[in-house]
Backbone as JSON, one array per atom type, in Angstrom:
{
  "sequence": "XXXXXXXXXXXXXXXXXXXXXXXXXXXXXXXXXXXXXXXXXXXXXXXXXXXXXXXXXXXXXXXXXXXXXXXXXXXXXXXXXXXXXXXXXXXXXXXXXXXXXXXXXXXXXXXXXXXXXXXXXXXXXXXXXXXXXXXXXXXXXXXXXXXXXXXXXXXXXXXXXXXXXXXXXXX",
  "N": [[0.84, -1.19, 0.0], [0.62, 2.31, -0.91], [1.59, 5.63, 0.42], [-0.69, 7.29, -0.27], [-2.79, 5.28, -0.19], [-2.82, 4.95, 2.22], [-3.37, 7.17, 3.51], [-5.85, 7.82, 2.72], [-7.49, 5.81, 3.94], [-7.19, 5.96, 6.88], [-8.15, 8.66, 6.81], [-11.13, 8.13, 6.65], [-11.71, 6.64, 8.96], [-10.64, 8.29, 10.77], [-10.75, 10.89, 10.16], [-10.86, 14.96, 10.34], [-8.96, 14.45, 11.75], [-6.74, 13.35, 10.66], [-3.79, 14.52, 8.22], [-3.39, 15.5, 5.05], [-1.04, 13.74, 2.19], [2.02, 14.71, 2.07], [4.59, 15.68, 0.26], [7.7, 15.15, 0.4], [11.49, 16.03, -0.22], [12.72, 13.54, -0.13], [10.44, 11.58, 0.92], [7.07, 11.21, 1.64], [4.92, 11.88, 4.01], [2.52, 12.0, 6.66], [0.52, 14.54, 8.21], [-1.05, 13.7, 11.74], [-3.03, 14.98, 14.38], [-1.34, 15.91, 17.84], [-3.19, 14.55, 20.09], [-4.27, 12.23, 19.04], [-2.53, 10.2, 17.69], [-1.43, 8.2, 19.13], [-4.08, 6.57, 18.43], [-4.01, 6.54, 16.24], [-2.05, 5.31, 15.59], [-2.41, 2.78, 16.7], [-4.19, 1.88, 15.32], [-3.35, 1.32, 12.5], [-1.12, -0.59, 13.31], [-2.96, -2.97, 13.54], [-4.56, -3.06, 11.66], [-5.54, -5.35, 9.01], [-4.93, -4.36, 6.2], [-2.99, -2.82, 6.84], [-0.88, -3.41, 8.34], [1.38, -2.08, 10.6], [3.61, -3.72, 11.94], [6.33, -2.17, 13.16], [7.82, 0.47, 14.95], [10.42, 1.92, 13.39], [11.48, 4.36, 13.88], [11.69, 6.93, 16.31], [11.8, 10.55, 16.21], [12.46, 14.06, 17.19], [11.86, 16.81, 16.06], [12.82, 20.71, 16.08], [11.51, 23.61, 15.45], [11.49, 26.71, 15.82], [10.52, 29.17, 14.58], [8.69, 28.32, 13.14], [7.05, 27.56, 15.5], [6.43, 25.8, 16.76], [6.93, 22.12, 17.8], [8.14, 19.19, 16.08], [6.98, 15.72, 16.18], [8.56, 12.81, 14.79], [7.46, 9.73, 13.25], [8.98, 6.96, 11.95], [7.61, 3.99, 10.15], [7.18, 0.83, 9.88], [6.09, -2.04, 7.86], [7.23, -5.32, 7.97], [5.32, -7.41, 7.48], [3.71, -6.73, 5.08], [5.88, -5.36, 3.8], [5.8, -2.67, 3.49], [6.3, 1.18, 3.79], [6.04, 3.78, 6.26], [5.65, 7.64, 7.24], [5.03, 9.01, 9.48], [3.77, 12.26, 10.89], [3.57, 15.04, 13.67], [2.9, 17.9, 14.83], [3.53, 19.74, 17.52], [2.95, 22.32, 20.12], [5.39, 24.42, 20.66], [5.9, 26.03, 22.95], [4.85, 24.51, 25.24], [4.95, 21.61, 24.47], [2.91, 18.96, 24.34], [2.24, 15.15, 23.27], [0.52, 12.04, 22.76], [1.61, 9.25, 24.2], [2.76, 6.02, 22.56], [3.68, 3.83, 23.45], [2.3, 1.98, 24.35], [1.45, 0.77, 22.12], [3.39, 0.18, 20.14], [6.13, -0.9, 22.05], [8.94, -0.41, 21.87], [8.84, 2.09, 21.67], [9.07, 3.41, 24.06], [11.74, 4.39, 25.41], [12.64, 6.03, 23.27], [10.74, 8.09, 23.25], [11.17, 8.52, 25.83], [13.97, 10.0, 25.17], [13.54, 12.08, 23.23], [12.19, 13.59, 25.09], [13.91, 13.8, 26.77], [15.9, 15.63, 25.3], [14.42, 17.45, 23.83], [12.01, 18.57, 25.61], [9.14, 17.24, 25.12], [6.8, 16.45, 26.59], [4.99, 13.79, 26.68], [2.36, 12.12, 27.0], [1.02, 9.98, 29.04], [2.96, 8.31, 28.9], [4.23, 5.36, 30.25], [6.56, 5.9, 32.24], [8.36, 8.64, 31.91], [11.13, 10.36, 32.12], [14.62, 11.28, 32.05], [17.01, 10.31, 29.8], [19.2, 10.47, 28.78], [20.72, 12.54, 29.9], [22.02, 14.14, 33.28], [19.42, 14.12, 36.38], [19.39, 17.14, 37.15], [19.86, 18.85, 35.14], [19.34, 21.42, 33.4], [17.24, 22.55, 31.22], [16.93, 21.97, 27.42], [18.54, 20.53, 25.36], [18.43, 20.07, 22.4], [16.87, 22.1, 21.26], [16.69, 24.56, 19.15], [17.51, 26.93, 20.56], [18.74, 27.18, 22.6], [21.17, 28.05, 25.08], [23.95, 27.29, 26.12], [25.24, 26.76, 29.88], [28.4, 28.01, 30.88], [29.47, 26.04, 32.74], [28.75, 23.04, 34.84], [28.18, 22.16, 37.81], [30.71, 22.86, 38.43], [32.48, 21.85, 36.75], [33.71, 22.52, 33.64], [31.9, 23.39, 31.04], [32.87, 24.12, 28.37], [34.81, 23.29, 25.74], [37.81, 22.57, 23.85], [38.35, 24.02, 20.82], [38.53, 21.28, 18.05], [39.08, 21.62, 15.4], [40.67, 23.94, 15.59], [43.88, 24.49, 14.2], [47.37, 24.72, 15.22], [49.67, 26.84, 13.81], [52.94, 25.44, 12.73], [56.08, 25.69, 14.62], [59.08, 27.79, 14.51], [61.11, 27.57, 15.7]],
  "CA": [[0.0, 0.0, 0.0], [0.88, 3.63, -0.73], [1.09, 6.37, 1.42], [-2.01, 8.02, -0.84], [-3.99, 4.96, -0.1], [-3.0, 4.63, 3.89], [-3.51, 8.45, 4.11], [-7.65, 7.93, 2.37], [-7.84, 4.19, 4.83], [-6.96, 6.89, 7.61], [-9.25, 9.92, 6.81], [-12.67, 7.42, 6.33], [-11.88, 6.55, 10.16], [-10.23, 9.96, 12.22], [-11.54, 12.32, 9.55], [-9.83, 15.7, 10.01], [-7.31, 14.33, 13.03], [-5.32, 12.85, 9.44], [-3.8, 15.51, 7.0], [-3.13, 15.23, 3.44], [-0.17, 13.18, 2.17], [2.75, 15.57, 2.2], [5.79, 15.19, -0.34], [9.17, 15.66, 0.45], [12.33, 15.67, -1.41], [13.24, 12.14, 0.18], [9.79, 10.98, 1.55], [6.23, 11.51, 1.98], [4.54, 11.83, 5.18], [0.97, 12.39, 6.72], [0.52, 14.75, 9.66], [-1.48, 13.88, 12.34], [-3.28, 15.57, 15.46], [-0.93, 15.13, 18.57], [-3.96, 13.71, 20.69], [-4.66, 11.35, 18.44], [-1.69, 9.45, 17.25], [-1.76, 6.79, 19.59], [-5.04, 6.08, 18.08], [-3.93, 6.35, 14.73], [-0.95, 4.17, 15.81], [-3.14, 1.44, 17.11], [-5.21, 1.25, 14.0], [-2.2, 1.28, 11.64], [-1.05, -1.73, 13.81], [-4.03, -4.0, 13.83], [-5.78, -3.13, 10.36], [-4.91, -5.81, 8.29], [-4.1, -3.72, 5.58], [-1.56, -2.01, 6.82], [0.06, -3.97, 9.16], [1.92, -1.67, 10.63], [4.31, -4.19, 13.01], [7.71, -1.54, 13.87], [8.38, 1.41, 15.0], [11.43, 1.99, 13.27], [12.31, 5.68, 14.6], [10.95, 8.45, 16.42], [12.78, 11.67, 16.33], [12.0, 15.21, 17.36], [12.69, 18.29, 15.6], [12.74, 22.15, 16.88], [11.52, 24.69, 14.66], [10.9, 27.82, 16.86], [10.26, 29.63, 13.47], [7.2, 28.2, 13.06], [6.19, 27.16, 16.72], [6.25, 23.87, 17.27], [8.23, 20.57, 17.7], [8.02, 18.31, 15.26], [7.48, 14.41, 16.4], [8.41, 12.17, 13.22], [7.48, 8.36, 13.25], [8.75, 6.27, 10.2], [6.82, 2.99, 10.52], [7.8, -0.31, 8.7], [5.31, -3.43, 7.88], [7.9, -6.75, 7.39], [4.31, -8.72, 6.46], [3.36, -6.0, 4.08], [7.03, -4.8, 3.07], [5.76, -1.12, 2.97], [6.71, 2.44, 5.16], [5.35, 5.41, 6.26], [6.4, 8.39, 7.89], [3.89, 10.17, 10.09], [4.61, 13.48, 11.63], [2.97, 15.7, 14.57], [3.45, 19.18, 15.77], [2.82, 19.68, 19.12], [2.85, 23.64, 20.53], [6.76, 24.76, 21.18], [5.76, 26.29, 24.77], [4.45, 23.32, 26.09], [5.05, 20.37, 23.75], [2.06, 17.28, 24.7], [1.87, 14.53, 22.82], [0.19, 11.26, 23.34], [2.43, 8.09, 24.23], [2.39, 5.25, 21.7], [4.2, 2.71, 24.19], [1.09, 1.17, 24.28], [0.91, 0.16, 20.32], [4.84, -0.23, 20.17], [6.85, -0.86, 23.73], [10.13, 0.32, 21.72], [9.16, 3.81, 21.28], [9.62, 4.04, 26.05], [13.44, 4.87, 25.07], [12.91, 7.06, 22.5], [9.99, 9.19, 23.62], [12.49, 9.21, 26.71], [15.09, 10.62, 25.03], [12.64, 13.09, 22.7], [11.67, 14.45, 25.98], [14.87, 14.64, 27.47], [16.73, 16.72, 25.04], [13.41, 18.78, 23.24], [10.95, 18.84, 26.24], [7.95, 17.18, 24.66], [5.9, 15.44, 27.32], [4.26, 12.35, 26.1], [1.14, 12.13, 27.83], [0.17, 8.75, 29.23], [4.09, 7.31, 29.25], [5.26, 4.82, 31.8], [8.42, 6.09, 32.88], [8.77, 9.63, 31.45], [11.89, 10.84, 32.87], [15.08, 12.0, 31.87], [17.49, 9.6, 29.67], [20.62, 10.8, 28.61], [21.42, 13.87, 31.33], [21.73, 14.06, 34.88], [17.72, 14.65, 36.86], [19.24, 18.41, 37.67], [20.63, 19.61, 33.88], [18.42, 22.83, 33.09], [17.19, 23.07, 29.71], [16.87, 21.21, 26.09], [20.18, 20.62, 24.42], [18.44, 19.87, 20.89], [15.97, 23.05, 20.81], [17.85, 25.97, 18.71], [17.94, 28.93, 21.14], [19.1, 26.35, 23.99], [22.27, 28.31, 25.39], [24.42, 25.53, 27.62], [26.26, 26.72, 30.89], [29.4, 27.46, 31.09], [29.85, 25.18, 33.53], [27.71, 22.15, 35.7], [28.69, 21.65, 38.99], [32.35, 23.05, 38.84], [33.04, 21.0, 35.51], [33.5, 23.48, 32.91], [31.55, 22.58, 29.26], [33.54, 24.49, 27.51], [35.57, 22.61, 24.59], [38.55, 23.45, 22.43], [37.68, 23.6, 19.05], [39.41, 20.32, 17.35], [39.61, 22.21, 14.2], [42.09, 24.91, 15.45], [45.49, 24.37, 14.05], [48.44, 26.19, 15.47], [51.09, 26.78, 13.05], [54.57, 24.89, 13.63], [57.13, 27.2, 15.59], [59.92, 28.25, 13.53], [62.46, 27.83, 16.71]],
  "C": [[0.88, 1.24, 0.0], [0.74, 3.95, 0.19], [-0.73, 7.36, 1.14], [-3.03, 7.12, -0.14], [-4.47, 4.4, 1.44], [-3.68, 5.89, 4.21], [-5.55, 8.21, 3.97], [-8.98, 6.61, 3.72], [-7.9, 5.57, 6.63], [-8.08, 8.04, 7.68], [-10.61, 9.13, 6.76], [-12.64, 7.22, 7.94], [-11.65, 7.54, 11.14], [-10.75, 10.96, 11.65], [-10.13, 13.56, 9.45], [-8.53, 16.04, 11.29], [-5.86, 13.89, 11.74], [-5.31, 14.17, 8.33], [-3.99, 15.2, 5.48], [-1.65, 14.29, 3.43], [0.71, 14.19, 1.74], [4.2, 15.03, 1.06], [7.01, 15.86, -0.2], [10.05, 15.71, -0.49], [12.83, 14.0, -0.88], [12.16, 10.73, 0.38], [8.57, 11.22, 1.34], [5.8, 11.32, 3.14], [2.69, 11.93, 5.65], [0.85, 13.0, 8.39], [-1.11, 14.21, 9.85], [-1.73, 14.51, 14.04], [-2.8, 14.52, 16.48], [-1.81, 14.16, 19.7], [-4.52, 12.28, 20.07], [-3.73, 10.18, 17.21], [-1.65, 8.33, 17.7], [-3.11, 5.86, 19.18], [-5.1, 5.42, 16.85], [-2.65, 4.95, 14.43], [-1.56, 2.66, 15.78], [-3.25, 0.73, 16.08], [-4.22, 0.84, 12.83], [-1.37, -0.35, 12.14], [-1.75, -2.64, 13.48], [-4.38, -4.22, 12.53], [-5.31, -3.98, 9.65], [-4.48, -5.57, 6.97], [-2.72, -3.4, 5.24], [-0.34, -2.84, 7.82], [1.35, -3.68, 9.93], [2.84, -2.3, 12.03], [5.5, -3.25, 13.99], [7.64, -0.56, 13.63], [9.57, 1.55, 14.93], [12.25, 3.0, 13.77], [11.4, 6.34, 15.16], [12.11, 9.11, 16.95], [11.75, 12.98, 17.06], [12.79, 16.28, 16.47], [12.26, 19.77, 15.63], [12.27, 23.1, 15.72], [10.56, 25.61, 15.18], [10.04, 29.07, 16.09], [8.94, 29.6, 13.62], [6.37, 28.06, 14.05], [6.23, 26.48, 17.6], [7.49, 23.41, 17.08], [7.64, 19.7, 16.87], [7.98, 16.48, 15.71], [7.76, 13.54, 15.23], [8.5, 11.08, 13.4], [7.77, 7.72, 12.3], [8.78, 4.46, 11.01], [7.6, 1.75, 9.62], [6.58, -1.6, 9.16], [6.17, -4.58, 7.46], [6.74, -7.15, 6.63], [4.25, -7.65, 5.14], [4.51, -5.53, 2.92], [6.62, -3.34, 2.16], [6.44, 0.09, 4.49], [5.99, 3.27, 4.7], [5.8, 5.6, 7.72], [5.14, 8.96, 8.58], [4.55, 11.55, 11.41], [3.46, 14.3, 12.26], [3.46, 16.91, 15.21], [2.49, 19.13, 16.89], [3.36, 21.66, 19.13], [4.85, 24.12, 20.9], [6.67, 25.44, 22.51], [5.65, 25.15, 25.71], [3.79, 22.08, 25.11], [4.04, 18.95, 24.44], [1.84, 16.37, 23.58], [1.38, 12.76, 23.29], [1.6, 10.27, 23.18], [1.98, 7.37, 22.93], [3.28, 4.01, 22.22], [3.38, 2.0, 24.16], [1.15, 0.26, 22.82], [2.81, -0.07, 20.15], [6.22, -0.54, 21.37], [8.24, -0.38, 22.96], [10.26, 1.84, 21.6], [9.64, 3.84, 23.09], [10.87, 4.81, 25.24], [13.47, 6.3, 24.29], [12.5, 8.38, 22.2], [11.0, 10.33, 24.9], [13.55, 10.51, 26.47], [14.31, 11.88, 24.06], [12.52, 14.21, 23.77], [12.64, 15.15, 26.53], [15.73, 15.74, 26.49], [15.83, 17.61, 24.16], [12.33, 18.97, 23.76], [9.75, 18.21, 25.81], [7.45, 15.89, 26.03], [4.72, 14.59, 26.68], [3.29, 12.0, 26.94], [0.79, 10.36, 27.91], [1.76, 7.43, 29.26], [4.57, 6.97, 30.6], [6.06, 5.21, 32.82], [8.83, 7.58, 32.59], [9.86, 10.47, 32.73], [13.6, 11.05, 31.88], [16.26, 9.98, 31.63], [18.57, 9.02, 29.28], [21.44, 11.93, 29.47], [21.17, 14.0, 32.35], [19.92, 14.8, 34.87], [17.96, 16.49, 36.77], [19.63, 19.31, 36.47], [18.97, 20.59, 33.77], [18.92, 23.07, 31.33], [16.82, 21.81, 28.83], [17.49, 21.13, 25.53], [19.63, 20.61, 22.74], [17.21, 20.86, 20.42], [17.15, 23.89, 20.29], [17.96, 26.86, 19.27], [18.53, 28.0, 22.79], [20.97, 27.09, 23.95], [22.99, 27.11, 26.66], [25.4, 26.76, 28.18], [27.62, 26.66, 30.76], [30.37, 26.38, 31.96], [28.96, 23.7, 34.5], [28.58, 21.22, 36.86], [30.04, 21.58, 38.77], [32.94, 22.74, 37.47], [33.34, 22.21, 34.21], [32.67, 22.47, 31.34], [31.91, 23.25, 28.23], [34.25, 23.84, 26.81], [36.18, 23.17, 23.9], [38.02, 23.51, 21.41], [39.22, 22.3, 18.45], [40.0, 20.99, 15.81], [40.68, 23.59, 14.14], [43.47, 24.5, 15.27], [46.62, 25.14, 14.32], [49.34, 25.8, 14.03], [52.46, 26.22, 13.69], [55.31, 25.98, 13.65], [58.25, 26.94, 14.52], [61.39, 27.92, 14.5], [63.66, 26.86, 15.83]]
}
């Protein structure tokens, strides 16, 4: 199955929680509304259609520009041997989106780590807590206006630059 004919299997059941099918230069996609992904997840799972067995990725991505955070799921069916990408903005103040641990137990980790370095709280996850940086780090390392500390707890995070070359001494 296409993404044209998951996106039409999709809109006959959520209506206008599914967008249009979106074309990239690499991909196509289909947003949907962040309350309603885990729903859309489910069904994408189960329908025998689509068979949507693996969550192969979820990412986040920052664009303060426009608002929002970006969640991006790219899906994979082994029985079917098709993909799709589905993508969700959530609010850039206060990023909610639903869990989908429920319909995939590999996203825990990755919502985890979504949350921990671009804030998006995943509404309805297990464990939501912090999965690559200490409980007390202040901030979002992978939003674009995220300034880091010169320092955390004495340590400095300052870094040479590897790409400075001195010139050899002449002595």
């Amino acid at each position: 199955m296409d993404a044209s004919a998951i996106q039409k299997k999709l809109e006959a059941k959520f209506g206008g929680s599914v967008g249009p099918v979106t074309t990239g230069l690499l991909e196509a996609w289909i947003g949907v509304d962040p309350d309603k992904i885990a729903e859309v997840a489910a069904f994408l799972k189960d329908d025998p259609d689509t068979r949507f067995d693996s969550l192969s990725n979820l990412s986040g991505v920052d664009y303060p520009a426009r608002g929002h955070i970006e969640v991006v799921y790219n899906l994979m069916s082994y029985a079917k041997r098709h993909e799709l990408t589905l993508k969700v903005s959530a609010e850039r103040e206060a990023p909610r989106v639903a869990t989908v641990c429920n319909v995939w137990p590999g996203a825990n980790w990755l919502e985890r780590e979504v949350y921990d370095l671009l804030g998006v709280d995943f509404v309805g996850h297990p464990d939501l807590r912090r999965i690559l940086l200490p409980d007390d780090w202040v901030g979002n390392p992978l939003r674009k206006d995220y300034v880091e500390a010169p320092s955390y707890h004495g340590i400095s995070t300052v870094r040479e630059s590897m790409l400075r070359i001195e010139p050899p001494s002449r002595e």
